[in-house]
TORKOL-4160 file (C-alpha; in steps of 0.2 Angstrom, whole numbers, padded with zeros to 4 digits, m for minus):
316
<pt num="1" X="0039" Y="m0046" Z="0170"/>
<pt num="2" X="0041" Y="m0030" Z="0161"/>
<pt num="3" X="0062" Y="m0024" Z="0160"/>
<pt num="4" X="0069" Y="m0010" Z="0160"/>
<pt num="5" X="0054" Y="0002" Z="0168"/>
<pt num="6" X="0055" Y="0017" Z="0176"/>
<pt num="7" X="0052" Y="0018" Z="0194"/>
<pt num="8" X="0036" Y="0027" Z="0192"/>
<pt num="9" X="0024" Y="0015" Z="0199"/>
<pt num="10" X="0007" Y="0016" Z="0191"/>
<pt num="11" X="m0012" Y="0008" Z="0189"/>
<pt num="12" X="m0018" Y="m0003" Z="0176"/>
<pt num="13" X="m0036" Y="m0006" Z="0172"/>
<pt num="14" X="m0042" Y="m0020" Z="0160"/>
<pt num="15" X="m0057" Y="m0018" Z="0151"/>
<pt num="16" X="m0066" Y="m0031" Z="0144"/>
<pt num="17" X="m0081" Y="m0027" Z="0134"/>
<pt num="18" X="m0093" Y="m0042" Z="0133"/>
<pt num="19" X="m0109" Y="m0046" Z="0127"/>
<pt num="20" X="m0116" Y="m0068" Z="0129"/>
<pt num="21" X="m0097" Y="m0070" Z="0131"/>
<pt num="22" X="m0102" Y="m0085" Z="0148"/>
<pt num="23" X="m0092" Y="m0098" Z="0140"/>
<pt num="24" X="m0073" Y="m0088" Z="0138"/>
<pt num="25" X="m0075" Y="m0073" Z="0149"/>
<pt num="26" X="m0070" Y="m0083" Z="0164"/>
<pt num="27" X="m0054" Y="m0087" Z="0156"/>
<pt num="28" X="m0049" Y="m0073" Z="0148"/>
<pt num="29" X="m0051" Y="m0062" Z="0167"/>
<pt num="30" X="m0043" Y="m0079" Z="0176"/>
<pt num="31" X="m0025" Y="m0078" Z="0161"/>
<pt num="32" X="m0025" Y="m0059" Z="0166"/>
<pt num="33" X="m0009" Y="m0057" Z="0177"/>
<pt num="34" X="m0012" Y="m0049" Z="0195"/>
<pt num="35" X="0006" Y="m0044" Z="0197"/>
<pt num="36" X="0017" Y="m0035" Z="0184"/>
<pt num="37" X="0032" Y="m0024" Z="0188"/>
<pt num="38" X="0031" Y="m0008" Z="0186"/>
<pt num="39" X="0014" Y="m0006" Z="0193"/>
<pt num="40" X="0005" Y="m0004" Z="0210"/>
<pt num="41" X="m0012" Y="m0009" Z="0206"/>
<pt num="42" X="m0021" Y="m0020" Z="0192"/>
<pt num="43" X="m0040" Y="m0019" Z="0192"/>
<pt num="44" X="m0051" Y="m0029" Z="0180"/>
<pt num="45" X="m0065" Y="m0020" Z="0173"/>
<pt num="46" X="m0079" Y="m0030" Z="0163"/>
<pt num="47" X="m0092" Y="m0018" Z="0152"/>
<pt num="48" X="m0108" Y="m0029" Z="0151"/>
<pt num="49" X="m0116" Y="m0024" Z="0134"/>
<pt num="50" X="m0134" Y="m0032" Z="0139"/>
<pt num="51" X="m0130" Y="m0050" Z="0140"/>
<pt num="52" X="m0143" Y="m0061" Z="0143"/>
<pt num="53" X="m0133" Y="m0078" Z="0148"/>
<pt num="54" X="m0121" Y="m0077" Z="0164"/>
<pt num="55" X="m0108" Y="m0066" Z="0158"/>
<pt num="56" X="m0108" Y="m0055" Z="0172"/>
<pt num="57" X="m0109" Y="m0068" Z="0187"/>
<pt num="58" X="m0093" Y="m0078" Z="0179"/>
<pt num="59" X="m0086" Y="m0062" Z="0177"/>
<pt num="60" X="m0090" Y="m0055" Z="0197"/>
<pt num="61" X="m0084" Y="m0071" Z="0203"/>
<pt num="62" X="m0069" Y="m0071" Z="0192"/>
<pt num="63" X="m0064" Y="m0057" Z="0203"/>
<pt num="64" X="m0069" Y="m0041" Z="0190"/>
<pt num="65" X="m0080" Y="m0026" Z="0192"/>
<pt num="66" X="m0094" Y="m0026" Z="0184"/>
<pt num="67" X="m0103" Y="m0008" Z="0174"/>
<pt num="68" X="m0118" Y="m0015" Z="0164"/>
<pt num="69" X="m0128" Y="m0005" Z="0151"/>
<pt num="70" X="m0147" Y="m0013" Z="0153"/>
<pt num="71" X="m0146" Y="m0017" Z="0134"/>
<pt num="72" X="m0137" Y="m0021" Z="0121"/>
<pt num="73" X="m0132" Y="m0003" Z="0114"/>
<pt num="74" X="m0115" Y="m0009" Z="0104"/>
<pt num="75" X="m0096" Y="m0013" Z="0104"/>
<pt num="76" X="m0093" Y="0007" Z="0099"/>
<pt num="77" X="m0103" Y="0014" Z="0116"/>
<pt num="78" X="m0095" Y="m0001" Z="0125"/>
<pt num="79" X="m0076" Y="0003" Z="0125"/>
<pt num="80" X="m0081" Y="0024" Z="0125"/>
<pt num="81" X="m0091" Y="0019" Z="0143"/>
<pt num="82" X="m0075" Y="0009" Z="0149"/>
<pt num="83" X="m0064" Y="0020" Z="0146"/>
<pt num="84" X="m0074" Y="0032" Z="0155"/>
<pt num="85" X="m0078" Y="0019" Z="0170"/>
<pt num="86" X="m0057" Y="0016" Z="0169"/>
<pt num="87" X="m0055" Y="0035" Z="0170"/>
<pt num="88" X="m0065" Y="0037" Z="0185"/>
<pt num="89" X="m0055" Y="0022" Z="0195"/>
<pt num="90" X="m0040" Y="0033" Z="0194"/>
<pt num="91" X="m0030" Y="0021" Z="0179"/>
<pt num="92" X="m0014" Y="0026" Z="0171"/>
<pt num="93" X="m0015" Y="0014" Z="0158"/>
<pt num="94" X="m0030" Y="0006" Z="0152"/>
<pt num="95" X="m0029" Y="m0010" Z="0143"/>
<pt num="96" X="m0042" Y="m0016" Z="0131"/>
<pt num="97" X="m0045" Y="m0033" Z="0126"/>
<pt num="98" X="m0060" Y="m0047" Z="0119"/>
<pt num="99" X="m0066" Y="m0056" Z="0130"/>
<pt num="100" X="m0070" Y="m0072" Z="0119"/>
<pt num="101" X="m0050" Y="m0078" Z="0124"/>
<pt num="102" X="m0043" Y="m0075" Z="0107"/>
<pt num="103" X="m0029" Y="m0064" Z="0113"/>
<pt num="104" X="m0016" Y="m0069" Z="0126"/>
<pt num="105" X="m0019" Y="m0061" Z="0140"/>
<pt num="106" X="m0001" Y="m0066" Z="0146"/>
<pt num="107" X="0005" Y="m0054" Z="0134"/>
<pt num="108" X="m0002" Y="m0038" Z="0143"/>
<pt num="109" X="0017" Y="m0034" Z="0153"/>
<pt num="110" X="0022" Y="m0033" Z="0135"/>
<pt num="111" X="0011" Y="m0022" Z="0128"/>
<pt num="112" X="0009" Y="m0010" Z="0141"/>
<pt num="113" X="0029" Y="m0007" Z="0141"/>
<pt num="114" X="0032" Y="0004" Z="0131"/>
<pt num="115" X="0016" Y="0018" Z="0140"/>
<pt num="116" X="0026" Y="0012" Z="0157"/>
<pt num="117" X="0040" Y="0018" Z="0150"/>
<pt num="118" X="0031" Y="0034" Z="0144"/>
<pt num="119" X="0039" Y="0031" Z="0124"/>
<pt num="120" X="0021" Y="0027" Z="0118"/>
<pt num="121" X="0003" Y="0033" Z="0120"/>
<pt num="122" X="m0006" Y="0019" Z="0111"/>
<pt num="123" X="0001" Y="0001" Z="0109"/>
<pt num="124" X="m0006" Y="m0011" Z="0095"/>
<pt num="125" X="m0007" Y="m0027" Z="0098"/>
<pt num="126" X="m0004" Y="m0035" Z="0078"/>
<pt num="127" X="m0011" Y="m0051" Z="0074"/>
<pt num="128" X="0000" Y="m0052" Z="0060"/>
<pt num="129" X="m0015" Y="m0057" Z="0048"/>
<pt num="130" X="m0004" Y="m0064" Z="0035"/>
<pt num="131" X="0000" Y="m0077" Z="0046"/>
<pt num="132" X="m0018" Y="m0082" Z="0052"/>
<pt num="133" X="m0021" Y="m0098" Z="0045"/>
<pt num="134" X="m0039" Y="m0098" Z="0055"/>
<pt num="135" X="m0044" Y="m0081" Z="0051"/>
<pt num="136" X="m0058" Y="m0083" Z="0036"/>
<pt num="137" X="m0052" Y="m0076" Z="0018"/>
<pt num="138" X="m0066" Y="m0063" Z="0018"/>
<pt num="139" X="m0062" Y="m0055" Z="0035"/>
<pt num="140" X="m0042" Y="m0056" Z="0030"/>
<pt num="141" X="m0048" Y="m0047" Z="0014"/>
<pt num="142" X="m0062" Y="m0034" Z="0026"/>
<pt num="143" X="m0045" Y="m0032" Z="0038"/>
<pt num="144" X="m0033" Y="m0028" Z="0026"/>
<pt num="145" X="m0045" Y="m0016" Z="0017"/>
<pt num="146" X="m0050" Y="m0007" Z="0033"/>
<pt num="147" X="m0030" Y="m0007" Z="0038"/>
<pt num="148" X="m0026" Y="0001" Z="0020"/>
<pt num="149" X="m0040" Y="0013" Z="0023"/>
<pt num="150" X="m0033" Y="0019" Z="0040"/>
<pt num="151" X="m0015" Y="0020" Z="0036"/>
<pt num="152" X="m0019" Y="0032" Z="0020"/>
<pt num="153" X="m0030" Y="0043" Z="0031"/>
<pt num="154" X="m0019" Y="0046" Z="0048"/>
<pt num="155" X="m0002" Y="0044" Z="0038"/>
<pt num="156" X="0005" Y="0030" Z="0049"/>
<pt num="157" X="0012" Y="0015" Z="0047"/>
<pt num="158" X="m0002" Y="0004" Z="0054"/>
<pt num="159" X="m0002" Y="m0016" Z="0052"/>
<pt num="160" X="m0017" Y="m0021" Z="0062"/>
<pt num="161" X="m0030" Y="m0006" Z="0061"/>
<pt num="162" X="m0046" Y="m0017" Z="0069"/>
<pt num="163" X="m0035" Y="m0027" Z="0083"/>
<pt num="164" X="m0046" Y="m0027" Z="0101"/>
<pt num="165" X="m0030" Y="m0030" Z="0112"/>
<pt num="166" X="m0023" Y="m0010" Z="0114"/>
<pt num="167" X="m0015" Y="m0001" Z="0127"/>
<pt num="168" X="m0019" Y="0017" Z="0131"/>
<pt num="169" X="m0010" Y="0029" Z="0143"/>
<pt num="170" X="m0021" Y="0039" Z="0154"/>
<pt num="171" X="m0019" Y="0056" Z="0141"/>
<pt num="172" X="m0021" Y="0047" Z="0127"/>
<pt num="173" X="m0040" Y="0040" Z="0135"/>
<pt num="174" X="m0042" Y="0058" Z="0142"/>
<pt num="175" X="m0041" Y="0064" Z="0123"/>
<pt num="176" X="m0051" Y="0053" Z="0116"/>
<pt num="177" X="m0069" Y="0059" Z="0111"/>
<pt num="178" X="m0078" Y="0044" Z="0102"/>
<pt num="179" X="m0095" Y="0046" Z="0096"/>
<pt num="180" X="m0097" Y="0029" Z="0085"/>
<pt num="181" X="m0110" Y="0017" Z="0092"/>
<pt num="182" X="m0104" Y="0001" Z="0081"/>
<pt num="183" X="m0084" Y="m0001" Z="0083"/>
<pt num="184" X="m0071" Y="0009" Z="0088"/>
<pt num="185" X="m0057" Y="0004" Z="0083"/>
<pt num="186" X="m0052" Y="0015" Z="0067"/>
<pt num="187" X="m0061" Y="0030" Z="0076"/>
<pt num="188" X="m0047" Y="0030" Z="0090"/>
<pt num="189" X="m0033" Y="0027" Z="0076"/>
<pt num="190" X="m0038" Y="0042" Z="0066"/>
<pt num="191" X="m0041" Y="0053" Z="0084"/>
<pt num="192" X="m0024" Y="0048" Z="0089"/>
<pt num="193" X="m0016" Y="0054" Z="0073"/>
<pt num="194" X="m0022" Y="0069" Z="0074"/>
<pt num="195" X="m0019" Y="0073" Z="0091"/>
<pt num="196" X="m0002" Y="0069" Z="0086"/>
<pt num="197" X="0000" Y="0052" Z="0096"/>
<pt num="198" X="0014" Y="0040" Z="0097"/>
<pt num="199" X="0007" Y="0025" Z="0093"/>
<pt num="200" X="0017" Y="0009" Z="0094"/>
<pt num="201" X="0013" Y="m0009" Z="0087"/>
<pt num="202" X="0020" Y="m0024" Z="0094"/>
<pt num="203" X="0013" Y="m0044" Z="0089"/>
<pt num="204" X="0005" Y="m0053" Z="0098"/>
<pt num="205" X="m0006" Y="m0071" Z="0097"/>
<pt num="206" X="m0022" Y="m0071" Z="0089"/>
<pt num="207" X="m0030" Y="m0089" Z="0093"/>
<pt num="208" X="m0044" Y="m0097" Z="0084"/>
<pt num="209" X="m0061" Y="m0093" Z="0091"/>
<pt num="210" X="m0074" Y="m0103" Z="0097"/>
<pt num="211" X="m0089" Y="m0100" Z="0088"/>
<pt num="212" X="m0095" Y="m0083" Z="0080"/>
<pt num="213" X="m0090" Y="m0066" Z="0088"/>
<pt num="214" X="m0107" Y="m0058" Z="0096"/>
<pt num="215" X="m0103" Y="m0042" Z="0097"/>
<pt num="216" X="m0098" Y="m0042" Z="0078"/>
<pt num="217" X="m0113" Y="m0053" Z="0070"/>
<pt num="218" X="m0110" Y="m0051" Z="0051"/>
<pt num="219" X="m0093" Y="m0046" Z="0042"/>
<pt num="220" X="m0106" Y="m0035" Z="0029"/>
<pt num="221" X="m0116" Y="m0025" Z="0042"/>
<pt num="222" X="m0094" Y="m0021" Z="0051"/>
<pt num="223" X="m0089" Y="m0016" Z="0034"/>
<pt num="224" X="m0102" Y="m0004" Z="0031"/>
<pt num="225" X="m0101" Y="0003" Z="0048"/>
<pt num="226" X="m0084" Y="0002" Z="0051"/>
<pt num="227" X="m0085" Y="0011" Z="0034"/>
<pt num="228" X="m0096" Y="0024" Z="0038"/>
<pt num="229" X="m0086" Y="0029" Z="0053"/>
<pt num="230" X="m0070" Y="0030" Z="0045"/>
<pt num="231" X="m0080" Y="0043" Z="0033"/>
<pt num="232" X="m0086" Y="0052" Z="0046"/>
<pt num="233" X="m0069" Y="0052" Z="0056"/>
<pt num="234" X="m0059" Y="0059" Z="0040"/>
<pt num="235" X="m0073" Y="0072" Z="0036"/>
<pt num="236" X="m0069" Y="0080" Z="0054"/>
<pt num="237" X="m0054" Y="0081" Z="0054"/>
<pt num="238" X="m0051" Y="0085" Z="0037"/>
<pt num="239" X="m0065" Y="0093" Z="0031"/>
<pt num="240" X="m0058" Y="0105" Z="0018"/>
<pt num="241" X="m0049" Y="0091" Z="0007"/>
<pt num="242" X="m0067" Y="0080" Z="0011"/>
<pt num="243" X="m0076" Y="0096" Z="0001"/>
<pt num="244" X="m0065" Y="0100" Z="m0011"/>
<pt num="245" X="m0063" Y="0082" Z="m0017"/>
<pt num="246" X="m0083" Y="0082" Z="m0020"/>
<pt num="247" X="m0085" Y="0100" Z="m0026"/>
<pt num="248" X="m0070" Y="0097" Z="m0036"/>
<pt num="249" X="m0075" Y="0085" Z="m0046"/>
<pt num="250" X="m0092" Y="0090" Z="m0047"/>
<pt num="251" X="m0085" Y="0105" Z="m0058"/>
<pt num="252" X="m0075" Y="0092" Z="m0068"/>
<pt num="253" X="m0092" Y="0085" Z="m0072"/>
<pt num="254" X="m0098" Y="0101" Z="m0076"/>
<pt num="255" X="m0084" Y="0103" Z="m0086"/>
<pt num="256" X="m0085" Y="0090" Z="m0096"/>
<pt num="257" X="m0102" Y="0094" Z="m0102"/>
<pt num="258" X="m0097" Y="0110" Z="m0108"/>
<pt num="259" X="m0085" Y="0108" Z="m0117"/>
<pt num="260" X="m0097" Y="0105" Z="m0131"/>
<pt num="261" X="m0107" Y="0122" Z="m0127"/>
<pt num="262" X="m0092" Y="0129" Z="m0127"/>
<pt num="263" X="m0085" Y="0123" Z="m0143"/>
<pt num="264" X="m0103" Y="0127" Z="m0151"/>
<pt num="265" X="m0102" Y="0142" Z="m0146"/>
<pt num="266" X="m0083" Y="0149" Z="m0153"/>
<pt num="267" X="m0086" Y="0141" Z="m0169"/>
<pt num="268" X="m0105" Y="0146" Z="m0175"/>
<pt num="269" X="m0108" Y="0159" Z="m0159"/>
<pt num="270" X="m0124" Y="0154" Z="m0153"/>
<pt num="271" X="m0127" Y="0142" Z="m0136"/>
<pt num="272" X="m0135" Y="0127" Z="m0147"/>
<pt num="273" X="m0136" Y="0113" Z="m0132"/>
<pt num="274" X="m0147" Y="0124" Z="m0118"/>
<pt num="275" X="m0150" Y="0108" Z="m0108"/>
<pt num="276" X="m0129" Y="0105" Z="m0107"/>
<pt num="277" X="m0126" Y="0121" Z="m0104"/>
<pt num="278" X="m0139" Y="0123" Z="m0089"/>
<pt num="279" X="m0133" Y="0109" Z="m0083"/>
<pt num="280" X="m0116" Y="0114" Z="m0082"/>
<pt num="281" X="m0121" Y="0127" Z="m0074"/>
<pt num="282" X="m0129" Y="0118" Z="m0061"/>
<pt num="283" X="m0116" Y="0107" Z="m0059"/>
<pt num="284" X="m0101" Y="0121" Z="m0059"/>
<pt num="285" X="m0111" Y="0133" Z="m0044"/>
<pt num="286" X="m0114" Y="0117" Z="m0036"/>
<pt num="287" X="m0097" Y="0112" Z="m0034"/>
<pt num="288" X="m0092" Y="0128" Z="m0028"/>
<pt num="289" X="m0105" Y="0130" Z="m0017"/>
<pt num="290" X="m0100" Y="0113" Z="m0007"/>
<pt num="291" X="m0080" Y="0119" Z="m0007"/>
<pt num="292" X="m0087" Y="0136" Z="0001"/>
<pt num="293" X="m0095" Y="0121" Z="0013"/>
<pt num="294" X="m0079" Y="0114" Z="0016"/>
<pt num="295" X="m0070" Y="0131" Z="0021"/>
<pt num="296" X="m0085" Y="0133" Z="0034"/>
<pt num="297" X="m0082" Y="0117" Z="0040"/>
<pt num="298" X="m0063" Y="0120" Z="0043"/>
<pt num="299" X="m0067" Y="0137" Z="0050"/>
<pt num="300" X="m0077" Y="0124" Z="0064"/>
<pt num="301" X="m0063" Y="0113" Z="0065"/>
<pt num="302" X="m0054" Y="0127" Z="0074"/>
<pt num="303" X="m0068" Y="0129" Z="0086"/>
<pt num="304" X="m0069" Y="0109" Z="0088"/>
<pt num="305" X="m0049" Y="0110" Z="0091"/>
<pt num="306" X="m0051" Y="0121" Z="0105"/>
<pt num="307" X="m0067" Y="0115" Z="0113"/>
<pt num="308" X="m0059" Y="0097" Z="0113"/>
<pt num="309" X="m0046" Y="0105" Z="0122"/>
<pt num="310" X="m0055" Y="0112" Z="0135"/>
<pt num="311" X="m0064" Y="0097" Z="0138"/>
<pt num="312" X="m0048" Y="0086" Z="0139"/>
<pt num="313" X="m0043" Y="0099" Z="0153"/>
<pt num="314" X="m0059" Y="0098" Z="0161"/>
<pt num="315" X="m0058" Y="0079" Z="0161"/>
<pt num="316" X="m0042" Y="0078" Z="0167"/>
């Protein structure tokens, strides 16, 4: 039971994203409590990412809704469809967690308290990596890196940037505007950071899993992705300091090439090295060519700002 809540009484849906998940997904939606104070309603919504094995008969029988895509389209298009499917059955919080029975879902009052209690948009469920005896060294190192990687770009203090058991208030899903197909779980980090979220963290149990994940196959093909979109998130939000950085050190380079030019050209007053000092060249207007990028890509921020304002009004 949740303490201390406020005597607002609201509805919670839990979204599970699944794909071949047959043998854990009726335990994970069977754990999920039916009844927690502070709320009127608690729905279980299952997003069936194409499985082929009886996911989504365990799961309607379980007592959970069902929305299906007819293939297998990703984890990233999986959780942006629930929480569109979690918008449209009228949710005020939405909670998202595995459905491989990893995380207790036991632990869902807890995480959703502090959104009851409106003192937090987005709650993290940490899984206090550290601590993961079971956890494989090379996704503890993948983890940690990603984790760094968030915390530099959105400023926050985050412990567990890759965690799959979150809670979300109904404006915080309102204002999210995910466009990765492989994961979501920096994209949202970096959103929320920027649309000046509170985001809490809380910890939480992470148990061993039975097998390997399915909708995360290989720890390389996540890091390059995961990668990419955290690229692609940063370069949206700040893409000023994104060309800047380049541009800027592509006139270092240029730079540094002609310095010799230069110095030939004090001391005997000639160019001598035409190939260094072409390049340079190249390499200086280049570099200011991509930083003149940058300030027409934050001149479209602003425009992105407001059209992602409108359409959270719209939504909501």
């Amino acid at each position: 039971m949740v303490e201390g809540t406020s005597s607002k009484k609201d509805k919670l849906v839990i979204m599970i994203p699944a794909y071949n998940e047959e043998k854990s997904i009726g335990e994970v939606i069977k754990e999920i409590p039916r009844e927690i104070e502070g709320l009127d309603k608690i729905e279980i919504l299952v997003i069936n990412d194409g499985s082929t094995d009886r996911s989504v008969n365990i799961a309607e029988n379980a007592g959970a809704k069902v929305f299906s895509h007819k293939t297998n389209l990703g984890l990233g298009v999986t959780f942006r469809d629930g929480l569109e499917k979690a918008l449209e059955m009228d949710a005020d919080i939405i909670v998202n967690i595995d459905a491989d029975f990893q995380y207790d879902a036991k632990e869902i009052p807890k995480l959703i308290e502090l959104v009851i209690n409106e003192r937090a948009d987005i709650v993290l469920g940490d899984r206090q990596i550290d601590k993961l005896k079971h956890m494989p060294l090379s996704k503890k190192c993948g983890n940690k890196i990603a984790t760094w990687l968030v915390r530099r770009i959105t400023g926050l203090p985050i412990r567990d940037a890759q965690t799959g058991f979150r809670a979300f208030s109904r404006d915080a899903a309102l204002r999210m505007n995910l466009r990765g197909d492989y994961t979501y779980v920096q994209e949202t980090l970096i959103q929320a950071a920027n649309k000046n979220l509170k985001i809490e963290q809380i910890p939480v149990e992470f148990r061993e899993r039975d097998g390997e994940s399915r909708l995360i196959t290989n720890i390389f093909s996540y890091a390059k992705y995961a990668g990419l979109n955290i690229i692609k998130s940063y370069r949206d939000y700040r893409p000023l300091e994104v060309f800047t950085a380049i541009g800027g050190t592509i006139i270092l380079i240029g730079l540094i090439f002609g310095v010799r030019v230069v110095m030939d050209f004090l001391n005997f007053g000639r160019v001598a090295h035409l190939p260094s000092a072409i390049l340079t060249t190249m390499l200086i207007v280049t570099g200011l060519l991509i930083i003149t990028f940058g300030l027409l890509a934050d001149m479209l921020k602003t425009q992105r700002i407001f059209l992602e304002d409108i359409f959270y009004r719209l939504k909501k």
